[in-house]
C-alpha positions, 0 to 999 in steps of 0.5 A: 395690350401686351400684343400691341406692345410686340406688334409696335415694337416689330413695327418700330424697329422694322421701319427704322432697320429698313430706313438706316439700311437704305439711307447708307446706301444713298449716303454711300452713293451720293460720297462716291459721285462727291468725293470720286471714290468711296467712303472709308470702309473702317474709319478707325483704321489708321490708314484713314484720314481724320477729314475723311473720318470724321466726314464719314462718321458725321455724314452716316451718322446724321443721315442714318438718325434722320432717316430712322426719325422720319421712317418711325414717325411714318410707322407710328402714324400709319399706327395711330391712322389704323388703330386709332391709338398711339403706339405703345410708349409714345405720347403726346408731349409739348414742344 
């Protein structure tokens, strides 16, 4: 049980890395062509506008948690398809 547990694991966050890693390369393009120049590269610095921080910081952050959500749900079931088990720590839970 314990290799499941590595395996899932490895699994999870591979997917979720691989998912947050190309989702700001699409939320980074799609500004650029939108906004005619790129994102702030630091939102925090003083010489960043709050509208275009807080756009910043919204946008990447509901793109990345979006993509994460979809590629891990996509690893788990590829997991389930294979093993014929849910990952380990997920379950069943009604809506």
């Amino acid at each position: 049980m314990a290799l499941a547990n590595v395996g899932w694991k490895v699994v999870g966050v591979t997917s979720g890395l691989v998912a947050a890693r190309l989702s700001r390369k699409i939320l980074t393009t799609t500004w650029t062509k939108t906004k005619g120049g790129e994102p702030p590269r630091n939102p925090a610095a003083p010489g960043t506008t709050w509208p275009k921080a807080l756009s910043w910081a919204v946008a990447s952050g509901a793109g990345v948690a979006v993509a994460r959500l979809i590629a891990v749900r996509g690893a788990a079931k590829a997991w389930e398809k294979t093993t014929g088990k849910l990952p380990p720590g997920l379950e069943e839970v009604g809506a």
